[in-house]
C-alpha positions in Angstrom: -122.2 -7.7 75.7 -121.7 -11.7 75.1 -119.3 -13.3 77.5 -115.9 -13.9 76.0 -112.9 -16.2 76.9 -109.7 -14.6 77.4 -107.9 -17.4 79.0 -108.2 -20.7 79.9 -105.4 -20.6 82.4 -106.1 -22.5 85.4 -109.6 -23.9 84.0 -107.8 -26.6 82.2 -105.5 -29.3 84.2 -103.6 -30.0 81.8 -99.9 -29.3 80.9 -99.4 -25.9 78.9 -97.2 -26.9 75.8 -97.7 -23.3 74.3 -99.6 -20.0 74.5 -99.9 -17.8 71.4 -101.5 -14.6 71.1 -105.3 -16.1 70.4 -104.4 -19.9 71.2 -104.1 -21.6 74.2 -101.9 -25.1 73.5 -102.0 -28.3 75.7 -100.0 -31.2 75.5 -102.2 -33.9 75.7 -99.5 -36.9 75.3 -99.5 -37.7 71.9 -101.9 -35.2 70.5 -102.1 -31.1 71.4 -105.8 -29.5 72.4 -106.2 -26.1 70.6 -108.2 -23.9 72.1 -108.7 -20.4 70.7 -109.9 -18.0 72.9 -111.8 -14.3 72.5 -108.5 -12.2 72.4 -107.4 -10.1 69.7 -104.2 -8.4 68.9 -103.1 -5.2 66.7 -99.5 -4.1 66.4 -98.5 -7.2 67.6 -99.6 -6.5 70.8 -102.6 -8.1 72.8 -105.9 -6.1 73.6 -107.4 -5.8 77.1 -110.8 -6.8 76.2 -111.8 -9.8 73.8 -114.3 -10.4 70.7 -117.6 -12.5 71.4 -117.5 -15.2 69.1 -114.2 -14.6 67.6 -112.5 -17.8 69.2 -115.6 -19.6 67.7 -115.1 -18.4 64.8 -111.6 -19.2 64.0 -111.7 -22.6 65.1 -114.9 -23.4 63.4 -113.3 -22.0 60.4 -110.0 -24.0 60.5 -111.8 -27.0 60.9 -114.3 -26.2 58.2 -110.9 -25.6 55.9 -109.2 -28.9 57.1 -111.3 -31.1 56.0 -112.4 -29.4 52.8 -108.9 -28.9 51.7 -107.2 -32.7 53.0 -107.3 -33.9 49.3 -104.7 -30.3 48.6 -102.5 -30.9 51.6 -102.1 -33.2 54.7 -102.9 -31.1 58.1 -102.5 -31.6 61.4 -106.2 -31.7 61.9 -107.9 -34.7 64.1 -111.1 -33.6 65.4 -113.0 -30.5 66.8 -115.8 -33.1 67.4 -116.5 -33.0 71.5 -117.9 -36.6 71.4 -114.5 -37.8 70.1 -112.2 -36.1 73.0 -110.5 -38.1 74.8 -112.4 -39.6 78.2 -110.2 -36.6 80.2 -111.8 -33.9 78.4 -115.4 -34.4 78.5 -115.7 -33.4 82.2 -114.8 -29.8 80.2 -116.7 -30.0 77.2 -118.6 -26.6 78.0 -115.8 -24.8 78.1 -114.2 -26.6 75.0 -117.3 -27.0 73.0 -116.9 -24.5 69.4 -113.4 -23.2 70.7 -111.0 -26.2 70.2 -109.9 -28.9 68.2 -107.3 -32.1 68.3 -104.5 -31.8 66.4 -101.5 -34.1 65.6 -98.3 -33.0 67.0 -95.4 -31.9 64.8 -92.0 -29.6 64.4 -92.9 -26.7 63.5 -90.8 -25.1 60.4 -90.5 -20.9 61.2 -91.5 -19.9 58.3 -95.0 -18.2 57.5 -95.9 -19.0 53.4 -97.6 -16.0 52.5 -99.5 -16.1 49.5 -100.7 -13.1 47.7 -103.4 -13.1 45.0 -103.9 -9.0 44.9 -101.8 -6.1 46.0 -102.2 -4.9 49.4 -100.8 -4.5 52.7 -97.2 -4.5 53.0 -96.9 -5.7 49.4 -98.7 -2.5 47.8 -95.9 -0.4 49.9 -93.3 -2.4 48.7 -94.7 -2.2 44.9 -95.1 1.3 45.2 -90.9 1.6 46.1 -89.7 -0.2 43.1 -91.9 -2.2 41.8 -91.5 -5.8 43.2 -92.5 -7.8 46.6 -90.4 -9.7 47.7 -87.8 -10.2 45.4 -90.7 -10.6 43.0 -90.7 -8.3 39.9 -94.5 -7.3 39.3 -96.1 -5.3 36.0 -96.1 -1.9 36.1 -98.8 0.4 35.9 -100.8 -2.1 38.7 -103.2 0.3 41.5 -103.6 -0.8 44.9 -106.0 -3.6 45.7 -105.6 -4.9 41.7 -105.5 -8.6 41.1 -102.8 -10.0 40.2 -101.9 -11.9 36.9 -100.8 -14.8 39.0 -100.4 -15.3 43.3 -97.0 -15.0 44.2 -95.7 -16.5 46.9 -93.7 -14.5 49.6 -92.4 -16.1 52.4 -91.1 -14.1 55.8 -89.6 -15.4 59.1 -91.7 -15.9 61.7 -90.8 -14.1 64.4 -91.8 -14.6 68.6 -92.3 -10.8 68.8 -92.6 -7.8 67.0 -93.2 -8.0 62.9 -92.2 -10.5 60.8 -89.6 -9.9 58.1 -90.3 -10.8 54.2 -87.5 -13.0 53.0 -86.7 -14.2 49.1 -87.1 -17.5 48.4 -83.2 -18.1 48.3 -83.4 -16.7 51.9 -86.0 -19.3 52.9 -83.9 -22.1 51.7 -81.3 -20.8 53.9 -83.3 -20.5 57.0 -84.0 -24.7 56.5 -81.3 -25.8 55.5 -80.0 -24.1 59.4 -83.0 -25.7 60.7 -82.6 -29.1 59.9 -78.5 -28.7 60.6 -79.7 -28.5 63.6 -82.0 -31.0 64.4 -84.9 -28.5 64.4 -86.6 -30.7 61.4 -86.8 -33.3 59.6 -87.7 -34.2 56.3 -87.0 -36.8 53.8 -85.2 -34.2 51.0 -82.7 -31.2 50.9 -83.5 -27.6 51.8 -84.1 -26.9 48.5 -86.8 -29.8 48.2 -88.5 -28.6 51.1 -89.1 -25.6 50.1 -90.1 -26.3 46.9 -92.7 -28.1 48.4 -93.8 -25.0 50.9 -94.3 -23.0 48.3 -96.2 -25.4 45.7 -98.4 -26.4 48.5 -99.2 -22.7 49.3 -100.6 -21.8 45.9 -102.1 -24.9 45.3 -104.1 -24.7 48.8 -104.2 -20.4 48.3 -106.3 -21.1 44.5 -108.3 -23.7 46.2 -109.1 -21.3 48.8 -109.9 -18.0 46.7 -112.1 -20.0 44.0 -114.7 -21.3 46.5 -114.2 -18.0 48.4 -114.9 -16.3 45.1 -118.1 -18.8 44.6 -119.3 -17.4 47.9 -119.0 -13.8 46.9 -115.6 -13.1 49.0 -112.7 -12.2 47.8 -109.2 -14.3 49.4 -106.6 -11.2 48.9 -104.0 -12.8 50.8 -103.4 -15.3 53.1 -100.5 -17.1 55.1 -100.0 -20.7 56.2 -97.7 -22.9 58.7 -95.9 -25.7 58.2 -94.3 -28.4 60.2 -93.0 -32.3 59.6 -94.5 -35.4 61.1 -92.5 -38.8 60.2 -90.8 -36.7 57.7 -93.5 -35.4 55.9 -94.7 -31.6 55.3 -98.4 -31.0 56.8 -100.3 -28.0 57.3 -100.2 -26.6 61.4 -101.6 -23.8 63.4 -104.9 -22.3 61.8 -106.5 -22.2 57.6 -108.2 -19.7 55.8 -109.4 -17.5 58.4 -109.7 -13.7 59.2 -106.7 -13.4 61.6 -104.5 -15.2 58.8 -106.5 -14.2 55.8 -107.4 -10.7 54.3 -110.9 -11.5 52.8 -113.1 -8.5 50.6 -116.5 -8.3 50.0 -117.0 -9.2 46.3 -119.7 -6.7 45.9 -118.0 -3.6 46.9 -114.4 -4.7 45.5 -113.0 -1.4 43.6 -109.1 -1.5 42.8 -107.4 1.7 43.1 -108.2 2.4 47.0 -108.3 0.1 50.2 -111.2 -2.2 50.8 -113.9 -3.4 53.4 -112.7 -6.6 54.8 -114.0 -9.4 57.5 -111.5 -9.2 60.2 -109.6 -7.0 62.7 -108.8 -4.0 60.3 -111.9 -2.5 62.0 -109.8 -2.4 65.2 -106.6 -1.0 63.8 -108.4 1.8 62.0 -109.8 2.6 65.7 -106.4 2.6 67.0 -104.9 4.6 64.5 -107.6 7.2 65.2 -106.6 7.5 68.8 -103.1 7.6 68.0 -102.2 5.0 70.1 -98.6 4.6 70.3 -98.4 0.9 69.8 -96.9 0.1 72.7 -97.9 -2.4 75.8 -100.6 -1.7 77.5 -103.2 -1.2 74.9 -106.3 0.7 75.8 -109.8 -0.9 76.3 -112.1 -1.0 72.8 -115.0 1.4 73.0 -118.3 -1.4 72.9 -119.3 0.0 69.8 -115.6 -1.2 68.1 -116.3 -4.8 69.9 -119.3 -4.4 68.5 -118.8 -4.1 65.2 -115.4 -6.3 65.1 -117.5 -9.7 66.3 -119.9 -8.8 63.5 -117.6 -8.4 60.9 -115.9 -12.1 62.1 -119.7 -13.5 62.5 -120.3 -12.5 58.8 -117.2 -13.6 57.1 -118.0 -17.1 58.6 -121.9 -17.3 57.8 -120.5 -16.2 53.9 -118.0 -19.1 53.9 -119.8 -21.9 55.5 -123.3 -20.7 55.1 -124.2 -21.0 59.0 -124.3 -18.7 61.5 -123.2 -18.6 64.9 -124.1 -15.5 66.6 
């Protein structure tokens, strides 16, 4: 099996401004280095063993999405270019090399923008009740995995732990306008403004997205993005377009009516699920033949999207 990074704790001396479940953050003054390891988590919770070549993947993904989609929406992005580092990173370049990126530092907004281009997930349950997601009303007589007439936006809070919660727009308006009462952001417009401007953003970047998906003969079902203000503007944080944060399908097996294939970590919770694990901390070790499996399915949806391979 390839070697995989699980951590860079204690390989990097630099200060820790954050650590999420797949990202390692440092505070490098006024930037932050990103640097997305191997781990992978289901149920909210992370798994013992990692994924070769999934931190590669993600990062060489968000970056490939940065700069292809600057025109749609300023990011954080700087550079995952090694030779542009500052001069205190290049004594770690191996270790850095493929897994990390620069990025501007900003406040982040707690909201995740979910954008949903075909019913699935969460949202096909929450159709399936009474007919809407999210507060949105949808037509009737729609089967699971259709497309829909038009992507919907659905935003939820983010939350530290455990599952985030889907919220109405309304809601979202009310969770910043709190935020900037208290300092939390800023931007140069109301709550209502704001928002507005979360959610245009979000579809504009989510069609973007699915047409040159589409051109590459993938499907973009879904997809979520950050946010966070700089100087007062919106700009696009955290990671774009990739199989952690995106529920891609293989155009040439797409079927509506049941579930599809897809290029990221569903592999895993299908395992789970047939174990009957119970979801909580600690999660058991993945049988090699689910690593397996799991880095190729990453490995493929990033050869599909960028036309290179990495493995």
């Amino acid at each position: 099996m390839e070697k995989v990074l699980l951590t860079t704790e204690g390989l990097l001396p630099f200060p820790v401004y954050g650590k999420g479940k797949v990202r390692d953050i440092y505070d490098m003054g006024k930037e932050l280095l990103f640097v997305t390891t191997d781990r992978i988590s289901a149920f909210d919770v992370v798994l013992p063993n990692g994924i070769p070549y999934k931190g590669e993947v993600l990062n060489g993904l968000s970056a490939f999405w940065f700069y292809h989609t600057w025109n749609d929406c300023e990011s954080h992005f700087i550079t995952a270019d090694i030779a542009r580092y500052p001069e205190e990173l290049q004594p770690y370049s191996s270790l850095l090399e493929g897994r990390s990126m620069l990025v501007k530092k900003a406040k982040r907004i707690d909201i995740e923008c979910v954008v949903r281009g075909s019913l699935a997930g969460s949202a096909w349950q929450a159709y399936k009740r009474d007919g809407t997601v999210c507060g949105v009303k949808l037509p009737s007589g729609l089967v699971e995995s259709d497309k829909l007439p038009e992507p919907i936006f659905t935003p939820s809070t983010k939350a530290e732990s455990g599952h985030d919660i889907n919220i109405t727009f309304e809601m979202m308006i009310d969770v910043i306008r709190q935020l900037q009462k208290k300092g939390d952001i800023r931007y140069g417009g109301t709550a209502e403004e704001l928002a507005g401007e979360m959610c245009s953003k979000s579809l504009n970047l989510y069609k973007a997205g699915a047409s040159y998906a589409e051109s590459k003969g993938v499907i973009l079902a879904d997809t979520k993005f950050e946010f966070g203000t700089i100087f007062g503007r919106l700009i696009l944080i955290d990671e774009l377009f990739t199989p952690d944060s995106s529920r891609y399908w293989p155009l040439d097996d797409y079927e509506p009516g049941r579930s599809q294939k897809s290029f990221d970590k569903q592999f895993v919770r299908d395992y789970l699920e047939e174990i009957r694990w119970d979801k909580n901390p600690p999660a058991p070790i993945l049988p090699n033949e689910v690593v397996k499996k799991t880095s190729e399915k990453y490995l493929e949806a990033y050869k599909r999207l960028t036309g290179k391979d990495l493995g």
